[in-house]
TORKOL-4160 file (C-alpha; in steps of 0.2 Angstrom, whole numbers, padded with zeros to 4 digits, m for minus):
197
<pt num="1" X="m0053" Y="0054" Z="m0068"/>
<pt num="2" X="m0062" Y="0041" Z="m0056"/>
<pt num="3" X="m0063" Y="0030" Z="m0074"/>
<pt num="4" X="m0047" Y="0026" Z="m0075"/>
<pt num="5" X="m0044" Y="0023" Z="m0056"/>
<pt num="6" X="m0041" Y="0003" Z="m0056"/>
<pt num="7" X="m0031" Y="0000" Z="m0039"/>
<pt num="8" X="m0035" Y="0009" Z="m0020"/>
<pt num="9" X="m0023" Y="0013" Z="m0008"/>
<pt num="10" X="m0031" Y="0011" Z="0009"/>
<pt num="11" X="m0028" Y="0015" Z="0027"/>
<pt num="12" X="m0032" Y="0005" Z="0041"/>
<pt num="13" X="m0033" Y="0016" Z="0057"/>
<pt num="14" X="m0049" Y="0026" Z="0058"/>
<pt num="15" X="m0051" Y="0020" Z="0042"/>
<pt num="16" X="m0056" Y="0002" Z="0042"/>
<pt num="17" X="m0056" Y="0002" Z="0059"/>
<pt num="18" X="m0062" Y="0014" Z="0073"/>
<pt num="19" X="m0062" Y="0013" Z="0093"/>
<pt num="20" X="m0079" Y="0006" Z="0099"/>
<pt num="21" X="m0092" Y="0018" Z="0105"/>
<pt num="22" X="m0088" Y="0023" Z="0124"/>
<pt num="23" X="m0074" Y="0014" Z="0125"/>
<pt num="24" X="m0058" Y="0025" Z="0133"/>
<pt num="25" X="m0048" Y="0032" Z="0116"/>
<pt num="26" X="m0031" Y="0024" Z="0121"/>
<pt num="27" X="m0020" Y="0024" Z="0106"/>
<pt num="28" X="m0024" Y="0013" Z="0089"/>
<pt num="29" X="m0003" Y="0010" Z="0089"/>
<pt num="30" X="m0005" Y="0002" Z="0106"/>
<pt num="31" X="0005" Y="m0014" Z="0101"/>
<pt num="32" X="0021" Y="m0006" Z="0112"/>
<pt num="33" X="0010" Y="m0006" Z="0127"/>
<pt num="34" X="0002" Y="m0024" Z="0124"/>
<pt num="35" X="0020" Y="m0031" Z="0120"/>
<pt num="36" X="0028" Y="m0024" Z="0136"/>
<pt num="37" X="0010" Y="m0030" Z="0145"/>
<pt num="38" X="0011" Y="m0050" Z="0135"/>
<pt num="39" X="0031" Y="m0050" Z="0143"/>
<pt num="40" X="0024" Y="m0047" Z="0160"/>
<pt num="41" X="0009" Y="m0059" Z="0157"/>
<pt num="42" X="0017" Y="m0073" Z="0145"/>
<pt num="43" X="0035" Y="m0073" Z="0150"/>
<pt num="44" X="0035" Y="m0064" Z="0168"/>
<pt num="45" X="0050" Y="m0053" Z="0163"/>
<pt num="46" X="0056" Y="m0040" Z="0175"/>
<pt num="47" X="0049" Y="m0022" Z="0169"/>
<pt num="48" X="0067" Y="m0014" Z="0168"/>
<pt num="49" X="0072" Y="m0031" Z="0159"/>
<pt num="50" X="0057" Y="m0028" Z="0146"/>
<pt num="51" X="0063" Y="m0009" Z="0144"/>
<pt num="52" X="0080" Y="m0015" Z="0141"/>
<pt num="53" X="0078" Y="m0025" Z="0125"/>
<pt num="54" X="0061" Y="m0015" Z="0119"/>
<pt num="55" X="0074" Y="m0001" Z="0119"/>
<pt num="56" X="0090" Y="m0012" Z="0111"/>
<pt num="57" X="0078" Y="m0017" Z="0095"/>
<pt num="58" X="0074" Y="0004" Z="0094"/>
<pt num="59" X="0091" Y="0006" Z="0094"/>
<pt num="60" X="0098" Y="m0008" Z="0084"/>
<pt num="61" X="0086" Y="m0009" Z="0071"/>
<pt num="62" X="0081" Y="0005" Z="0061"/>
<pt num="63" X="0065" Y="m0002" Z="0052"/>
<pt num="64" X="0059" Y="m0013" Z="0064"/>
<pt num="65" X="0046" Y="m0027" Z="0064"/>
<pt num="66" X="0034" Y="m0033" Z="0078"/>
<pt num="67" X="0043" Y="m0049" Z="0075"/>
<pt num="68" X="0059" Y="m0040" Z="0080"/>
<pt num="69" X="0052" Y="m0034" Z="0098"/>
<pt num="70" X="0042" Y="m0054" Z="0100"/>
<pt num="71" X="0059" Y="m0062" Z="0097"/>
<pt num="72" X="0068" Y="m0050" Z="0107"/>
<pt num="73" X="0056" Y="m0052" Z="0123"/>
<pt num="74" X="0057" Y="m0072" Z="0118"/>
<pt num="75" X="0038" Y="m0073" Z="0116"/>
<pt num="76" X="0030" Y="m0086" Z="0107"/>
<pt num="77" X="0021" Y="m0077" Z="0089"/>
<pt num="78" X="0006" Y="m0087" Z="0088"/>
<pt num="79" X="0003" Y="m0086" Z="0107"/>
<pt num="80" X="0009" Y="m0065" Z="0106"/>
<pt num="81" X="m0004" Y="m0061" Z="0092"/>
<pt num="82" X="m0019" Y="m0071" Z="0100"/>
<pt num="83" X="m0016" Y="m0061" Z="0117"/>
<pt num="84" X="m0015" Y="m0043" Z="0108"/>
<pt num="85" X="m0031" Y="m0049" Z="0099"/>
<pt num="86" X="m0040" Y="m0053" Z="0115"/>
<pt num="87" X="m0034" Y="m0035" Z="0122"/>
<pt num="88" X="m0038" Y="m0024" Z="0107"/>
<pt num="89" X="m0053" Y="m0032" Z="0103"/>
<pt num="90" X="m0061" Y="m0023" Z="0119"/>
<pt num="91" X="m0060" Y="m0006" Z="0112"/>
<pt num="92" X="m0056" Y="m0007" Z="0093"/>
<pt num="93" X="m0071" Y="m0016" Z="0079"/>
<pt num="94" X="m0073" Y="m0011" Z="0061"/>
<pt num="95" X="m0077" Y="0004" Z="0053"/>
<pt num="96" X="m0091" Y="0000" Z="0046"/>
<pt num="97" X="m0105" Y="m0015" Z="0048"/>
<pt num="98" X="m0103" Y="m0021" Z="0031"/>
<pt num="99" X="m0084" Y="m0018" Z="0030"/>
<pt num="100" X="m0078" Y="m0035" Z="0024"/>
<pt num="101" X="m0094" Y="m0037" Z="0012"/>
<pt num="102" X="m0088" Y="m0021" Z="0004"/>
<pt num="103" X="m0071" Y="m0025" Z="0001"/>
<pt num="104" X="m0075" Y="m0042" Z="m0006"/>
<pt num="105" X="m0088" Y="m0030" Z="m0018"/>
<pt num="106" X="m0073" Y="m0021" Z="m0025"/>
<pt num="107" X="m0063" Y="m0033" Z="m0029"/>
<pt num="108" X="m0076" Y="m0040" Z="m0039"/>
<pt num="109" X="m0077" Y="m0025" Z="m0048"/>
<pt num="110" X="m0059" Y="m0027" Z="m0054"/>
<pt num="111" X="m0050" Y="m0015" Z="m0041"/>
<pt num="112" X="m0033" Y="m0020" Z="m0033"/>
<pt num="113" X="m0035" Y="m0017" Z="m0017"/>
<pt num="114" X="m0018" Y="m0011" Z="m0006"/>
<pt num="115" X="m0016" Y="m0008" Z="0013"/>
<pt num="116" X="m0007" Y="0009" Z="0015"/>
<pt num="117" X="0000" Y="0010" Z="0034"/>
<pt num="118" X="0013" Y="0016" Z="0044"/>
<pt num="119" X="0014" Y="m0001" Z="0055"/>
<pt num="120" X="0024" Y="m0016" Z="0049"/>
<pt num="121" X="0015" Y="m0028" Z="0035"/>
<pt num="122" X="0013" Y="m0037" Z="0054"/>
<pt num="123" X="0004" Y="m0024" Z="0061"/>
<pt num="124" X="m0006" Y="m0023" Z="0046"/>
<pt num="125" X="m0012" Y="m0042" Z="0048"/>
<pt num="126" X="m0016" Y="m0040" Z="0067"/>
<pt num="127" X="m0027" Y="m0023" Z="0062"/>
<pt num="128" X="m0036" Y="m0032" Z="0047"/>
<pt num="129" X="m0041" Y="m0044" Z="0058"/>
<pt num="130" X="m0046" Y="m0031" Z="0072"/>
<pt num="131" X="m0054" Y="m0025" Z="0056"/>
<pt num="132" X="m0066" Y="m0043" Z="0053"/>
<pt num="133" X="m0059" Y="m0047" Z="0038"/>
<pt num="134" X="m0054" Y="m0068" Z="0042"/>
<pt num="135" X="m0035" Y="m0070" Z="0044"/>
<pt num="136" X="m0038" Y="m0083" Z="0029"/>
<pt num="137" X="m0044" Y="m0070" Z="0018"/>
<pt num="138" X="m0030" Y="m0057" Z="0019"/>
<pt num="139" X="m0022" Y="m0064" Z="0005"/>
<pt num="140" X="m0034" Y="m0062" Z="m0010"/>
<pt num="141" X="m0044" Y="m0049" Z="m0005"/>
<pt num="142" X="m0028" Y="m0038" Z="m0004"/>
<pt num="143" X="m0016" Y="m0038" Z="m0018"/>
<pt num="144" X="m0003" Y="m0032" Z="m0008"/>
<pt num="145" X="0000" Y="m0025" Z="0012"/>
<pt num="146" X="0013" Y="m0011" Z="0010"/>
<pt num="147" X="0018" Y="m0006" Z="0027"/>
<pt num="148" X="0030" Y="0008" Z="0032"/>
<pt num="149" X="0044" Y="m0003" Z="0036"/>
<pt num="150" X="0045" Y="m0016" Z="0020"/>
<pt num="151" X="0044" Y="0001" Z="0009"/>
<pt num="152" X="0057" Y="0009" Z="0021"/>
<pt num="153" X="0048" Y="0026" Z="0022"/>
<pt num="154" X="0032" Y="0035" Z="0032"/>
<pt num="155" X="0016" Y="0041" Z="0023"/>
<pt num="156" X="0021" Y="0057" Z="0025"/>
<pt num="157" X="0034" Y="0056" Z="0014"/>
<pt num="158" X="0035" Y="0055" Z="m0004"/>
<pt num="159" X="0046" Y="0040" Z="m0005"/>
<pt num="160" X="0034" Y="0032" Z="0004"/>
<pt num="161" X="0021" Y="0036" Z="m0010"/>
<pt num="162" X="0035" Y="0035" Z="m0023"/>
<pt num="163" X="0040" Y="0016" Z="m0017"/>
<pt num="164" X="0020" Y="0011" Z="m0012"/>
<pt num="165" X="0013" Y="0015" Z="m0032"/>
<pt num="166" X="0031" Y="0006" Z="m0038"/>
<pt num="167" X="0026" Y="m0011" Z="m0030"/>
<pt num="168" X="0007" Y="m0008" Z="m0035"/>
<pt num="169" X="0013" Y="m0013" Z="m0053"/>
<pt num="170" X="m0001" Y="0003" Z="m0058"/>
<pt num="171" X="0003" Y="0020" Z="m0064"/>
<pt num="172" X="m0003" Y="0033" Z="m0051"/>
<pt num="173" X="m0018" Y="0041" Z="m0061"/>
<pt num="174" X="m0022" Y="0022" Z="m0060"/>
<pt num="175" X="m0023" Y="0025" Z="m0040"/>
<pt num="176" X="m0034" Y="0033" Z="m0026"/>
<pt num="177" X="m0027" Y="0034" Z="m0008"/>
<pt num="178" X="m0044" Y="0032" Z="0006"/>
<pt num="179" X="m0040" Y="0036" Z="0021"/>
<pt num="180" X="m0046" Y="0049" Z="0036"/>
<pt num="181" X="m0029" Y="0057" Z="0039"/>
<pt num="182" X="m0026" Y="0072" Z="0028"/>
<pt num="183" X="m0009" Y="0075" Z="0029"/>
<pt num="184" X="m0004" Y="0056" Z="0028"/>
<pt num="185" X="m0020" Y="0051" Z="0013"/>
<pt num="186" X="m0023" Y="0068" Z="0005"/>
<pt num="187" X="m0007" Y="0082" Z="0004"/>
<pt num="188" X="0007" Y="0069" Z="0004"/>
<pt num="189" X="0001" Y="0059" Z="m0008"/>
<pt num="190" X="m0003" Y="0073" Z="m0019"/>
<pt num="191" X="0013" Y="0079" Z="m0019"/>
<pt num="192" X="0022" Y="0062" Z="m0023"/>
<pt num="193" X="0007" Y="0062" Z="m0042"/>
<pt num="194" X="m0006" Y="0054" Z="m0036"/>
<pt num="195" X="m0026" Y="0061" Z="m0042"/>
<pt num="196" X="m0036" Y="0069" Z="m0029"/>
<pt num="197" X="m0052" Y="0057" Z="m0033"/>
């Protein structure tokens, strides 16, 4: 089955990248605490003022972005993503030494390479980078980012899977799912068609 495989569907956290040796396991979806933190920092908003309008885009806005939440707390984007760089960057590095080297060898292998995730295509950028892969380089060594909110599903469910191999343009013997969650990159796929590679 692995020859026909011609596209991989990959996730980020734990999978392309990891906490750093002894550093405190906080959370690798810790963008909520570091946009709450950057408001504080950047803006000097009052705590119940940043719980206010975190909470009005929760509730106003089903699949939300991280844009949402930066327009919302009137933080600057370029500014916002530099500053959850510097903090995550402590604690967070890439999976694996060669990671980048890797990916660049797939893709020259005539793999389409996707980004399954559960954060925003957003998200997905920030955690490439995390990930060493240069922000320059995103775009052609990934055919496509498909986070949770432009597909309008999790990966624990099938639509997800159903939606993710729709804009791959592939067929889903044509796929493989790598990832270190086995719900979320194993069963559910699985039971959306995808092989077991």
């Amino acid at each position: 089955m692995m020859n026909n495989i011609r596209g991989l569907l990959i996730d980020i956290d734990d999978t392309l990248i990891r906490f750093k040796p002894g550093a405190a396991e906080n959370n690798t979806g810790s963008l909520m605490g570091i946009l709450r933190q950057a408001a504080l920092d950047l803006r000097g908003l009052a705590e119940a003022e940043i719980d206010r309008r975190m909470e009005r885009v929760k509730n106003e806005i089903s699949w939300w972005c991280w844009t949402d939440f930066i327009r919302e707390l009137e933080l600057s984007p370029e500014q916002f993503w530099k500053y959850a760089y510097r903090c995550e960057v402590a604690y967070l590095e890439p999976a694996a030494p060669e990671l980048t080297p890797t990916l660049r060898r797939l893709k020259r292998l005539g793999l389409k390479l996707f980004v399954s995730s559960n954060n925003p295509n957003a998200g997905i950028r920030h955690k490439l980078r995390l990930a060493g892969i240069p922000a320059e380089e995103i775009d052609t060594l990934f055919t496509a980012l498909l986070g949770a909110t432009e597909m309008r599903a999790m990966k624990w469910d099938r639509e997800y899977w159903d939606r993710a191999v729709a804009a791959t343009g592939l067929d889903y013997d044509e796929l493989a799912v790598v990832g270190d969650n086995r719900h979320d990159a194993y069963e559910s796929p699985r039971a959306a068609g995808l092989p077991q590679t």
